[in-house]
Every structure is written in structure tokens, then in C-alpha cells.
C-alpha positions in Angstrom: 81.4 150.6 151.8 82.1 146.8 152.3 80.3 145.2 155.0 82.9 142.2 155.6 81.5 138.9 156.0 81.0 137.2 159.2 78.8 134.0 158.4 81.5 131.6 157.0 83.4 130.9 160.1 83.7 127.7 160.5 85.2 127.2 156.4 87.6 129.9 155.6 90.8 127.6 156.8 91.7 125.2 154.2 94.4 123.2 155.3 97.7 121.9 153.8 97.3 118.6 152.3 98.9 115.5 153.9 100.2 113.7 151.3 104.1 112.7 150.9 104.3 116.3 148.2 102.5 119.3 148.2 102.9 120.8 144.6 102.2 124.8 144.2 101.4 124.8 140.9 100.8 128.0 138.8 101.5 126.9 135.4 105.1 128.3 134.9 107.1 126.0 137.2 106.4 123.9 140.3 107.4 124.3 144.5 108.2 120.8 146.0 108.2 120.7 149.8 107.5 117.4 151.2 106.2 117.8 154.7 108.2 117.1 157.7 108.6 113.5 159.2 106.5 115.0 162.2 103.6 112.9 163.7 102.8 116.2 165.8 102.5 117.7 162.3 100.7 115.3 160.6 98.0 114.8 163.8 97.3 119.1 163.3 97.0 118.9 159.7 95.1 116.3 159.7 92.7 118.3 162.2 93.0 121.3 160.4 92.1 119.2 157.3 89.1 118.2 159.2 87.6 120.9 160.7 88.4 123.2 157.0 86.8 121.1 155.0 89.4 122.0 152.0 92.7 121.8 151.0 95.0 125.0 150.6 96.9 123.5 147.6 96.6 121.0 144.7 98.7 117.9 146.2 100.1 114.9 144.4 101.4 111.8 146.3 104.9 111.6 145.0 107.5 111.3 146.9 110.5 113.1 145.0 113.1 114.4 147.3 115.8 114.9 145.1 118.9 117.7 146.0 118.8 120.9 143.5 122.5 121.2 145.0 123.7 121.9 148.6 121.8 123.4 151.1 122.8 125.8 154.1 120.3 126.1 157.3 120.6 129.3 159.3 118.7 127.3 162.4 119.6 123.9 163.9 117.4 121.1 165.1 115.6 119.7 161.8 116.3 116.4 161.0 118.4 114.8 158.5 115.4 114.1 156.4 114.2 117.7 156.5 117.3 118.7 155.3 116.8 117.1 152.2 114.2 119.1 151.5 113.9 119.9 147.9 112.6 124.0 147.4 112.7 124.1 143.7 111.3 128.1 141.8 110.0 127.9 138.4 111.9 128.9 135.1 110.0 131.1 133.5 108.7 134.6 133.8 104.9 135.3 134.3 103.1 137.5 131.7 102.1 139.9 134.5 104.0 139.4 138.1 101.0 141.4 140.4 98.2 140.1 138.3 94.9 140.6 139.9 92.7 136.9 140.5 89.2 138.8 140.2 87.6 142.0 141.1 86.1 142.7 144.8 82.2 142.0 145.0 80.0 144.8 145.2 78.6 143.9 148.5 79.3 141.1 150.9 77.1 139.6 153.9 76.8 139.1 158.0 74.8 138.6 160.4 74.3 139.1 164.2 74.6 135.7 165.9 71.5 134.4 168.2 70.0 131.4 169.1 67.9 131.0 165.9 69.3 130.0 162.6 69.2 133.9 161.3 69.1 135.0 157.5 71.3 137.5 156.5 71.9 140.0 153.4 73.0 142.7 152.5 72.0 145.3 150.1 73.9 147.3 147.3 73.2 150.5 149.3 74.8 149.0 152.4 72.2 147.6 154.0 71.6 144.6 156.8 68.8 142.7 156.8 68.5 139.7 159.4 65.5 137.5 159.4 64.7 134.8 162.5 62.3 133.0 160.3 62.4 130.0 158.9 61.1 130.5 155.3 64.0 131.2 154.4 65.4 134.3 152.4 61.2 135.7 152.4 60.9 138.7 154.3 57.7 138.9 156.5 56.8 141.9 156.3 56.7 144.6 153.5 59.7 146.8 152.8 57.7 150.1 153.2 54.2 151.7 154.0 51.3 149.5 155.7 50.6 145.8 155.7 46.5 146.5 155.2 46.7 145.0 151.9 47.9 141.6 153.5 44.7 141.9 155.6 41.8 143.1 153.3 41.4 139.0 152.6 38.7 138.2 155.7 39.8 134.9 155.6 43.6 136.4 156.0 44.2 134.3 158.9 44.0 130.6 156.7 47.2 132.3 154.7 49.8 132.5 157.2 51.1 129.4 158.6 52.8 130.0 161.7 52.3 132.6 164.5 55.4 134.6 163.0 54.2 135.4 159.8 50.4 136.6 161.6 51.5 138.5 163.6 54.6 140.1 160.8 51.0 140.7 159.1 50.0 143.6 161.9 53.4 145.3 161.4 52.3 148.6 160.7 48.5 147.7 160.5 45.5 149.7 161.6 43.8 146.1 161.9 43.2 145.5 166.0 45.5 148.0 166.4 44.9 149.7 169.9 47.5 152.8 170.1 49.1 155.4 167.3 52.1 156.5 167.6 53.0 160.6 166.5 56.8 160.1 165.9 59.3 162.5 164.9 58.9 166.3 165.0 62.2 167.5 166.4 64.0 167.3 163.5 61.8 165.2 160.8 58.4 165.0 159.5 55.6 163.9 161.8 54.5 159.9 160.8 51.5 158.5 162.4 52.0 154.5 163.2 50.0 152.6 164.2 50.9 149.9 167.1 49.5 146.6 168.8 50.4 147.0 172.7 50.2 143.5 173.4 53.0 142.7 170.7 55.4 145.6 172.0 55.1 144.8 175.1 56.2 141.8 175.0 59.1 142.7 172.9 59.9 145.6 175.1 60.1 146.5 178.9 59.9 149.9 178.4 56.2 149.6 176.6 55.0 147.2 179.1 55.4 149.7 181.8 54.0 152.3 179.5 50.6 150.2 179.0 50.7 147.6 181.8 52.4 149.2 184.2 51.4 150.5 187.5 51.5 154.0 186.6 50.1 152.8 183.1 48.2 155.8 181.3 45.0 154.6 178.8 46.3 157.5 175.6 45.0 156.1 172.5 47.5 158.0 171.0 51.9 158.4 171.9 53.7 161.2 171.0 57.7 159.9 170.1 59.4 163.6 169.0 62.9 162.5 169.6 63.0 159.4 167.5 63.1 159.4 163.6 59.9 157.6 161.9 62.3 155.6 160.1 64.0 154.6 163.1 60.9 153.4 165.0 59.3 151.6 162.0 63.1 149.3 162.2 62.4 148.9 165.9 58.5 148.0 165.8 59.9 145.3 162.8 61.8 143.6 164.5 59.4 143.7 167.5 56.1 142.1 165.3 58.8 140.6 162.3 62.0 139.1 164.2 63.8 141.3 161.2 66.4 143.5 161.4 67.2 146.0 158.5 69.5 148.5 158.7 70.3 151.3 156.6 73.7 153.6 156.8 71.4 156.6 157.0 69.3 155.3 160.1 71.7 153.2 161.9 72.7 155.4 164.2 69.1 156.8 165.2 68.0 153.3 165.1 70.3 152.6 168.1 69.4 155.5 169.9 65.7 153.7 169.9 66.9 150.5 170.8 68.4 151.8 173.5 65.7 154.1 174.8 63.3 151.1 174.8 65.7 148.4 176.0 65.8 146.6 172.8 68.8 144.8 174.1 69.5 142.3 170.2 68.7 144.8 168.2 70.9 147.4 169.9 73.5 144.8 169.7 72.7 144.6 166.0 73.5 148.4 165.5 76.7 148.2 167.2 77.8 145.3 165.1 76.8 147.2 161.8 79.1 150.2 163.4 82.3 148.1 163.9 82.2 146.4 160.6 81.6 149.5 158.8 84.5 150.8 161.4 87.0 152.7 159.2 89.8 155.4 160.1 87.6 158.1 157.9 84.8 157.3 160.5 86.2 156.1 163.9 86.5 159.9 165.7 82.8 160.8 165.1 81.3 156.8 166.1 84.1 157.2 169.1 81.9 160.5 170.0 78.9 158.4 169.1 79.6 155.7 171.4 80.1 157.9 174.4 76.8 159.4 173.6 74.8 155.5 173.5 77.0 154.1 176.1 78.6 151.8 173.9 82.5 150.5 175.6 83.0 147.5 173.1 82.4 149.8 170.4 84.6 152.7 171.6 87.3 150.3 172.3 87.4 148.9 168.7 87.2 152.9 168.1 90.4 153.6 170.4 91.8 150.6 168.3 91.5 152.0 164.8 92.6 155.7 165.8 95.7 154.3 167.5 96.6 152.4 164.8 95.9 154.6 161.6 96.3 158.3 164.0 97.4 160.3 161.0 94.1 158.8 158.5 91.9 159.3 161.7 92.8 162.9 162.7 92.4 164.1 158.9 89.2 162.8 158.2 85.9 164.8 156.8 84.1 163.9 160.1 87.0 165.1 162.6 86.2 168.4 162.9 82.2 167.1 164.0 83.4 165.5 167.2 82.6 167.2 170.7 85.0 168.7 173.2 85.7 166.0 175.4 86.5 163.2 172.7 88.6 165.6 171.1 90.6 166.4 174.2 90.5 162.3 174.8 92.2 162.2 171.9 94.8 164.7 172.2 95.6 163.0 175.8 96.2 159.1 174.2 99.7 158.4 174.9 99.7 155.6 172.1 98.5 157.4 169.1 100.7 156.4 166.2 101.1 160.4 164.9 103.1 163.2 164.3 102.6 166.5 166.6 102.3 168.1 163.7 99.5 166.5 162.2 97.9 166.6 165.7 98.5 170.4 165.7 97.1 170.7 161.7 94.1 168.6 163.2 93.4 171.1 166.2 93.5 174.1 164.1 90.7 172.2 161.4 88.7 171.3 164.6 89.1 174.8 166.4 88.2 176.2 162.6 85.1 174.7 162.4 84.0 175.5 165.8 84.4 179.0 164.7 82.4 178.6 162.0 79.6 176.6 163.5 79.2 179.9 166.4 79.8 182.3 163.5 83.0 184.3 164.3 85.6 185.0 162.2 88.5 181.8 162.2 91.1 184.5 163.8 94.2 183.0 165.6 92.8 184.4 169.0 89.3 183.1 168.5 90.7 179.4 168.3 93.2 180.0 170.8 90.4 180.6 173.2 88.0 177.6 171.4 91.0 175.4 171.9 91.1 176.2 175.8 93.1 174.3 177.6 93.1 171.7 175.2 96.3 173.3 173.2 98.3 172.2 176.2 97.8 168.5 175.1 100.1 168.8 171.9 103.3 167.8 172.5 104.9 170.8 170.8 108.3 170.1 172.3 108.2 167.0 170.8 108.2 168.6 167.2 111.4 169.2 165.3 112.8 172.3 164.9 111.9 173.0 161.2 108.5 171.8 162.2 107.8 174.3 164.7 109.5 177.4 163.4 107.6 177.1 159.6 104.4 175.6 161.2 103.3 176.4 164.5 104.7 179.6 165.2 103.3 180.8 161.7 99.8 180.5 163.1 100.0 182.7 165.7 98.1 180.4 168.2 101.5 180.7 171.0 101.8 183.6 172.7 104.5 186.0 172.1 106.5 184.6 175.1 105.4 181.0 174.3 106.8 181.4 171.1 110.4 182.6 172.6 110.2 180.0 175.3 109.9 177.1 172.7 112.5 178.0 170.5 114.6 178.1 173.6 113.7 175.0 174.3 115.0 174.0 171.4 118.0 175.5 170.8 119.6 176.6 174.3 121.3 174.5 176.7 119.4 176.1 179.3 116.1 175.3 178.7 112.6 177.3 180.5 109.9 175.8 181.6 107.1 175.0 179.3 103.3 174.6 179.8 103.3 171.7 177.3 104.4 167.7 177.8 108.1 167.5 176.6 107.8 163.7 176.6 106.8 162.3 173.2 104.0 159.5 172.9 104.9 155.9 173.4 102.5 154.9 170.5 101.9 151.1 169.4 104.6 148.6 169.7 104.6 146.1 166.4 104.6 143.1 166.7 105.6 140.4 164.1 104.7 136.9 163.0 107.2 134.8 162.0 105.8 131.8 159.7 108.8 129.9 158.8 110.7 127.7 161.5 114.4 128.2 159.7 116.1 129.5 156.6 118.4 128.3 153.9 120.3 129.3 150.8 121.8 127.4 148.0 124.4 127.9 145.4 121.1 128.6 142.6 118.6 130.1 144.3 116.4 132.2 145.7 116.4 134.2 142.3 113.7 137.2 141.6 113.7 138.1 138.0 111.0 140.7 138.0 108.5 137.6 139.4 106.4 137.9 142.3 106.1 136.4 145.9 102.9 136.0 147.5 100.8 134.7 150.1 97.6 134.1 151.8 96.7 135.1 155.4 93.8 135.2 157.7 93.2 136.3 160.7 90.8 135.6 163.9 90.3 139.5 165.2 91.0 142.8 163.6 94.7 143.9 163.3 97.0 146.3 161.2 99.2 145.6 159.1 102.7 147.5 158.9 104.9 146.1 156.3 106.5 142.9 155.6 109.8 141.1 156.7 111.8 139.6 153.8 115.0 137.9 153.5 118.0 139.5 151.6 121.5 138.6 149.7 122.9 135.2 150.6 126.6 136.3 149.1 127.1 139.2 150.8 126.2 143.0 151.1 123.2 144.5 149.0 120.8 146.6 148.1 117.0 146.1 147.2 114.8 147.0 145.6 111.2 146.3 146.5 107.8 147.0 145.6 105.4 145.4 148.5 101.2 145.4 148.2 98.5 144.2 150.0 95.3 142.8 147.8 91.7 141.4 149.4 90.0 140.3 146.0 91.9 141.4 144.2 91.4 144.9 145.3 94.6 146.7 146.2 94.5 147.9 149.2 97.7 149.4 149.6 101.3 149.5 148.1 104.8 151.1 148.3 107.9 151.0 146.4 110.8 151.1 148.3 114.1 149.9 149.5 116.3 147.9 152.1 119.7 147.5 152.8 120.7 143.4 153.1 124.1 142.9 155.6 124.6 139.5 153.8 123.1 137.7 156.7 120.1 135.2 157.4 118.4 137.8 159.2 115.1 139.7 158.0 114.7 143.0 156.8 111.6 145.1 157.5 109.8 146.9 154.6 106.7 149.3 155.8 103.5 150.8 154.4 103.1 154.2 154.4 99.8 153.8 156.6 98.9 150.6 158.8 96.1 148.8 157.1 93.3 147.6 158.8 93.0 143.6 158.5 89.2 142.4 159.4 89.0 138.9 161.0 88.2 135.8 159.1 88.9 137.4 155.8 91.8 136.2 153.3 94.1 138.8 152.3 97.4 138.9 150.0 100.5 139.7 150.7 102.8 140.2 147.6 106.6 141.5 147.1 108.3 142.0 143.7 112.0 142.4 144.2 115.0 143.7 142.3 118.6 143.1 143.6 121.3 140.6 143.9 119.8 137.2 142.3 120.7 134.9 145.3 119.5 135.2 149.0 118.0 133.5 151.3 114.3 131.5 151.7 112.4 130.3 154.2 111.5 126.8 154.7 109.6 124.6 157.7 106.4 126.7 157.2 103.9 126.3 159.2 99.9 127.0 157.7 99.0 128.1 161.4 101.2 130.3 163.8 99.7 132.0 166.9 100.8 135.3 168.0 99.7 136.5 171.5 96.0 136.5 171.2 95.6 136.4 167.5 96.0 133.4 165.0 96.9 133.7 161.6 96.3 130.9 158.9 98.3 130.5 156.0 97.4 129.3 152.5 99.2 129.4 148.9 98.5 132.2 146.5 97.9 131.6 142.8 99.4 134.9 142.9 102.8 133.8 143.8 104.6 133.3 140.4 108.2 133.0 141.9 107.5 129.6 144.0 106.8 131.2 147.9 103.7 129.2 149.2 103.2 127.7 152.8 106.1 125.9 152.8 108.6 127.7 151.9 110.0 130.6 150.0 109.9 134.8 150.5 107.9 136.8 153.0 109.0 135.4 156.6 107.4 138.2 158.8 104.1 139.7 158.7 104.5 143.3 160.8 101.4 144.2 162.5 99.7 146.5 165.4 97.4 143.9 167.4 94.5 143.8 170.1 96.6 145.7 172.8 96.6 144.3 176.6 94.3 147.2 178.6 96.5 149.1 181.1 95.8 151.8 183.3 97.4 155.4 183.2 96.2 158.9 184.4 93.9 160.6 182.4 92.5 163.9 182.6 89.5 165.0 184.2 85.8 164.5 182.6 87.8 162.0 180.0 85.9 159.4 178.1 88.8 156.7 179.2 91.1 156.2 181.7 93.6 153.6 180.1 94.7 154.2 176.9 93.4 151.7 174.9 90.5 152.6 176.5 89.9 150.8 179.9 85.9 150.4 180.1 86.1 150.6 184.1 87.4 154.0 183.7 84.8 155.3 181.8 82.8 157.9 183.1 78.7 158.7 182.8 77.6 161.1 180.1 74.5 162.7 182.0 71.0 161.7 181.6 70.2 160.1 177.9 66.2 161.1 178.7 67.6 164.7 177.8 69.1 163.8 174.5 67.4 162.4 171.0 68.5 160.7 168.2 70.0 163.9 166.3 72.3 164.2 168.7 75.4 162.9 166.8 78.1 165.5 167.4 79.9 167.8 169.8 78.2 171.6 170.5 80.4 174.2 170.3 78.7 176.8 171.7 79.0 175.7 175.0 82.9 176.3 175.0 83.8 180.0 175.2 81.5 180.4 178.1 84.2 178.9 180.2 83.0 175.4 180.4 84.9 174.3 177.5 88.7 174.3 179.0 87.0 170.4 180.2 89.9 170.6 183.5 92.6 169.3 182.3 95.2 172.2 181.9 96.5 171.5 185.3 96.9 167.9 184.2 98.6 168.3 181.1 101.6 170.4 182.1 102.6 168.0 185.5 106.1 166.7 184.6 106.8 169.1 182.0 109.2 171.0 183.2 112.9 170.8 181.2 115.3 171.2 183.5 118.9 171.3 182.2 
């Protein structure tokens, strides 16, 4: 898994050069655009030139402005000058139109800003390390097993320069040390550790009440059964060390430690190391997760990715391991992005499972009665007709007279009531950023020829991408078509060959992904379209290299990818179609839900019980609990309340 960078901020913005041209230049032909006669322009560039630190194009100071031939604008206000703007393609046809500029890196780096110039890496295994010291990339203390041998010296002391590195030297040392620790037990092998109280409890408010406390107790030695050994040797290192190193495998019991001794930065670490590694095959089980730590930030950016990517999130491996009440959360969210179907196909896998995990047999009335209340959070009237009769009522999970009162429902004018929502889920509304300030044809151009348009993007928080908008025929009616992709070095991420219909007019035309793909912030991706239909249309032109939509800003930058002239300036690719951070509004939820609002409103949120009773192991939902009548979690009388089809 990538761990996407984080530590480049300030640099990952270069900006448009100002000279009189700017040349995109990728050895088969050249894009002129001179810049606008703008002083409001030429003021940002120039602070975006300064605050990048780079230039997004190879520039030359001409000044050519010669006519290719006349031009047509589809959008008053530019100025005589801009209308002589000169948006040339090249001639000739690249060797390969989608070629790739360089494989992804096997690993990439962040780290959890603090006040303290931090050190950050990553290893191939997917590991964080973060260092507060100031030597640089040298780790203080050793990567496994005791730190005796950094002591046997007895003039040790004389070795280590600065308070940091002496005490780094204790870090799992029996030297001085005045209490053991007997961790693990519940679910691991037993690891004795020794500790320093002093150090932890100044680290740690929970220790100092544990030895200095008024109720202090004098044990020499600490038994820790609900914490992994593993887990409390990454805690007590960043306690003695200032180092945080984080493993995949430990992360997650690693934060339950934090958290149980108020660790406050290195529980923030963990969460951080969650929401990069945030995917759709993984956002269900961290949003169970994060109820279970108390995390909202973290199951908000989990609400964001299943809203967005519904379908990939609800047919993941780790699905069927979340608990009841996220799973009922999750059949309640009004803006999922999904089929009833697949939300159906994902409750039968869940209920499945469940079956399996209390051993009985996977029989339709066994996960009717797993499923509780629950099933009445599928929008089953919402389904089409072909959809219901060869899917759900296969399964036997309605009732006879459920079954007859559906099809009803969809075929008679006189429809019965139904104990499900008829009303189908609002989902995400896309939005779209539009990078080019007009459009124009010309009597030569824009011509495809099996090359390739592409561009650069960025953006400053985590969105979705959707598809593309693109321009179509400038001489009338036609049909395209299009093969769209999206790259991050080089790596395709996703791609899909389709078509679009073109009215002849200036307007755009929207081309999709089959899935929304999810776009990490400060991170340059490409945006590429091949296309195959009537030579002429329409191109963009005025483009700007910095558009702000909402609450998110996306910077553009020319692609050496782009092989048919589109770069910043002007060319294909007009819209970018995304799903974005989504305002937080209230709604009804139902009872003992994670969430009242659904894009999960924090203030809504309700407690989870008392963390003393739970350890670290405790990752996942327990089925047992369910067909002992506590597992219908309320909400039937909730979910059928303005169900009723009347005719």
C-alpha cells in the first residue's frame, strides 16, 4: 500500500511562467499561448511563481502572435488582444499516445506535523517512522530487543551528547530501571519490559497517577493483559525516544495504547497513518474501528470514502467483519452512491458470515433473523423490477406476503403498504471545475488523430474523481469516441472506453469512470483523453493554472504526456467532475446510530460504553450478541415512517 506523501507542501505548485510565450514543447510540435494582457494575472503568477519555487512549463520570451486563421469565441469579454491568441497543435503523430513518464515508487514518505523539525520515512513494508531528533535520519534507539548493549560501556554516559539520546539509551533497559511490565496475555505471548517511572511519567498522565499519584501503589512489577507487547514497546519509544514507528500490523493496537494512557501525538500519529492508508477496500472496518477509539475526524474521512466509492466499499474482504451498528449506520446513509442491489448482495455476505462465525447453517431464515430489523433499511422499492423478481425474491429472505406486496408495488396501480423506504437515496451531488474562462473553434483545428490530451492537477484535500468534461464537433452533430484514464506516476489508476454524443455546440460533454477515484491532496495526478470522431471541434483557451471550487483548490500544470497540444492554457479537457468535502447537515437517524447527519455530524455522535472493558483485539463487530434480541439495534420503527405508497 502507498503511504502518500505529506512533507512537500509548500513545493508541489509550480507556476506558469511570465514571460511574453509559454511554449509546451514535447518534441513533435509546439502550443503558443501568450498570456493575457492582465496585470491581475501577471501580479498572481508572479506570486504563485514565488511561493512554487518552479515553473510548470519550458517558456521562451518571444512574442509571436501570429493568426493560424479566424477564430470564433463562444464567451464575450476578452479583449481584442486575447483574441489574437494564437493556439497552434503539433503535426505529427506520437509513437505511443498514453505513454507512461515512469513507474510509481515502491514507497513514498510523511510525517505528523509538531513543533519540532520531525524526520520521517517510510519502510518497504509500510511502515512510519518519525524521529524529533536532531541527528538527523539516526534512530535513537534500536529497532528490536534491549538497549543493554549501549550500556555495558561504564563510561556510557561520555557517548551520548544530549539528554535525548541518554535517555533513548534506557529504552527497554534493565539499567536503573525501577518497574517491569508483564504485557500481553489475552491474546499474545507474555513479554516482560522493563520501564523507568520517572521517564513515563512524564510522558504520560496516566503513569504518573499510577506511581505518583495519590492512590499510587509501590508494585515492582505491572501486569498490561490487554495491550500487545508490540504495541507497548511503540508507545514506551516514543515516551524515552521522541520516535514514532508504525507498522500495518500494530497500528491499530498501537492506538488503542495511546489512547488508554493519554498519549495525545502519538494517538494523533495513528490516526493519520489510518487516513492515509484510507482506501474503499478498508474504510467499513476502520469506520467500525473509529467508533470503537473514539476517533470523529477519522470516521468522517471514513463516511467520505464509503459515500463516494459505495459499491467498492460494501464489496470489500473486510465488510462482512464490521459490527451491527456500523452496518445498520450504513444501510441508513441517505448519500451513499449505490445500487439497492448491491446493498442487498452486501447484507446477505454480512448476514452470511455472521452465521458462520455463531455456527449455524447460512439458511434464508437464519439471516432473516441475523438481519433483524436491519433488512428494513434496503430500499427494496427502490429496485427495478428485473432486479427484484431474479434477485431478491430468489433468496427467500421476504416473506411470502412481502414478496406479493412488492411486486404489487410494482406493477399495480393500487399499491399496499410496505415496511420498507420507497424513497430512493439522494447520494453525492458532483460537482465540476471548470479550468478554462472561454472556448473557440477555427476553420483547422481542434484535430485528434489518434493523439492524446492531457493534463496535470493537484488538489489541497481529498476528493473523487468522476469523469471528465470535453468539448465536441465544431461543424455540427457527432459522435465520439473516447478512451479517458487517470495516471499518478505513471501508474494507471483507472480508465474507460466509451462514448458521447456532440449537439454541434460549444457546450461540454461529460464522460464518467466506472468507479469515482479517490484523489489524495497535494499529489499530482493525470488526466488524459484519446478521441476518435469528427476532426474539428472546439478548445478551450483563457486557462487559468489555479481555479477554486467551494472549499477545495486545484492547481494546474502541463503534462509531457499531452502529445496533441492541451496544456494550461489552452486545448481539451475543460471540466474535471468530482465528489468533494460535503457541507455537514443534519437529518434523523436511527436510534443507537454512530452519526446523526449524513456525512457524519461529530455532535451527533453517540458514546460507545466504557473503553476500560475493551482491549486492543477488539477490532470487529460480535455476532453473537444479535439473536438474543438485542441485535434488531431499534430502528425498525424508524425505518418504515413515511413509507407508505399511497396511490
Amino acid at each position: 500500500m502507498c503511504v502518500f506523501s505529506l512533507l512537500h507542501k509548500k513545493n508541489l505548485h509550480p507556476a506558469p511562467s511570465t514571460y511574453a510565450v509559454e511554449t509546451l514543447n514535447n518534441n513533435n510540435g509546439l502550443l503558443l499561448s501568450p498570456p493575457h494582457n492582465s496585470s491581475h494575472q501577471q501580479q498572481q503568477q508572479q506570486q504563485h511563481s514565488s511561493r512554487s519555487g518552479g515553473s510548470g512549463g519550458v517558456s521562451t520570451g518571444g512574442n509571436d502572435r501570429s493568426s493560424a486563421g479566424m477564430v470564433g469565441t463562444s464567451s464575450g469579454g476578452a479583449s481584442g488582444e486575447i483574441n489574437n491568441l494564437q493556439i497552434t497543435q503539433p503535426i505529427s503523430a506520437p509513437a505511443s499516445p498514453l505513454a507512461s513518464p515512469g513507474a510509481i515508487s515502491s514507497s513514498t514518505s510523511f510525517c505528523l506535523p509538531s513543533s519540532s523539525n520531525a524526520l520521517a520515512a517510510t519502510t518497504g513494508s509500510g511502515s512510519y517512522v518519525c524521529s524529533g531528533g536532531a541527528a538527523g535520519n539516526m534512530s535513537y534507539a534500536n529497532s528490536g530487543g534491549s538497549n543493554a548493549s549501549d550500556t555495558a560501556d561504564p563510561n556510557w554516559q561520555a557517548t551520548k551528547a544530549t539528554v535525548l539520546e541518554r535517555n533513548a539509551a534506557m529504552f527497554n533497559n534493565e539499567l536503573m530501571s525501577d518497574v517491569k511490565f508483564i504485557v500481553g496475555g489475552d491474546f499474545d505471548t507474555v513479554q516482560t519490559i522493563p520501564a523507568h517511572k520517572y521517564i513515563l511519567a512524564t510522558g504520560s498522565s496516566v503513569f504518573y497517577a499510577m506511581f505518583y499519584g495519590g492512590l499510587a501503589e509501590n508494585k515492582q512489577e505491572i501486569k498490561v493483559p490487554d495491550v500487545e507487547p508490540t504495541a507497548f514497546l511503540t508507545l514506551l519509544r516514543y515516551l524515552y525516544c521522541d520516535e514514532i514507528q508504525l507498522e500495518p500490523d500494530n497500528i491499530l493496537a498501537t492506538l488503542y495504547a495511546a489512547k488508554k494512557y493519554i498519549v495525545p501525538h502519538l494517538a494523533r500519529a495513528c490516526v493519520n497513518y489510518l487516513e492515509v492508508k484510507l482506501t474503499a477496500k478498508n474504510a467499513c472496518l476502520l469506520l467500525s474501528q473509529s467508533r470503537l477509539f473514539e476517533e470523529p475526524e477519522l470516521m468522517q474521512r471514513c463516511w467520505e470514502v464509503i459515500d463516494a466509492q459505495a459499491e467498492m466499499a460494501i464489496k470489500s474482504e473486510d465488510f462482512v467483519d464490521i459490527d451491527l451498528k456500523t452496518f445498520e449506520s450504513i444501510l441508513w446513509r441517505e448519500t451513499l452512491n449505490c445500487k439497492e442491489i448491491h446493498l442487498f448482495e452486501a447484507a446477505l455476505n454480512w448476514a452470511q458470515n455472521c452465521c458462520q462465525k455463531m455456527g449455524i447453517d447460512q439458511t434464508a431464515q437464519n439471516m432473516r433473523k441475523v438481519l433483524g430489523q436491519a433488512l428494513h433499511l434496503i430500499r427494496i422499492p427502490t429496485m427495478t423490477l428485473d432486479e427484484f423478481a431474479n434477485g431478491v425474491a430468489q433468496t427467500g429472505i421476504l416473506t411470502s406476503q412481502e414478496t406479493i406486496d412488492m411486486f404489487l408495488h410494482f406493477t399495480a396501480k393500487s399499491k399496499p403498504s410496505l415496511n420498507f423506504p420507497i424513497k430512493p437515496r439522494a447520494g453525492l451531488k458532483t460537482q465540476v471545475c471548470h479550468r478554462f474562462q472561454s472556448c473557440a473553434y477555427r476553420s483547422n483545428q481542434w484535430r485528434y488523430r489518434g493523439r492524446c490530451d492531457s493534463i496535470q492537477f493537484s488538489v489541497d484535500k481529498r476528493i473523487f474523481i468522476v469523469g471528465f468534461g470535453l468539448y465536441g464537433s465544431s461543424t455540427g452533430a457527432a459522435t465520439y469516441n473516447v478512451k479517458i484514464e487517470l495516471k499518478r506516476l505513471g501508474r494507471t489508476l483507472a480508465e474507460n472506453d466509451t462514448k458521447f454524443f456532440s449537439d454541434g455546440s460549444s457546450n461540454t460533454f461529460h464522460v464518467f469512470f466506472e468507479n469515482p477515484i479517490q484523489i489524495e491532496p497535494e499529489c499530482y495526478y493525470t488526466a488524459s483523453v484519446i478521441l476518435d470522431g469528427i476532426e474539428l471541434s472546439f478548445f478551450g483557451q483563457e486557462g487559468m493554472s489555479e481555479v477554486c471550487m467551494g472549499n477545495v483548490t486545484f492547481q494546474f500544470q502541463c503534462s509531457s504526456e499531452s502529445t496533441n497540444g492541451t496544456g494550461v492554457q489552452g486545448g481539451q479537457i475543460p471540466e474535471l467532475i468530482f465528489y468533494g468535502p460535503t457541507a455537514i447537515a443534519s437529518m434523523n437517524s436511527p436510534p443507537n446510530s454512530m452519526c446523526a447527519s449524513p456525512v457524519g455530524d461529530m455532535d451527533g455522535c453517540i458514546g460507545i460504553g466504557n473503553k476500560s472493558n475493551r482491549n486492543s483485539s477488539e477490532l470487529s463487530g460480535n455476532c453473537d450478541d444479535i439473536l438474543s434480541g438485542g441485535g434488531s439495534g431499534g430502528s425498525g420503527g424508524d425505518a418504515t415512517e413515511g413509507a407508505t405508497s399511497t396511490n
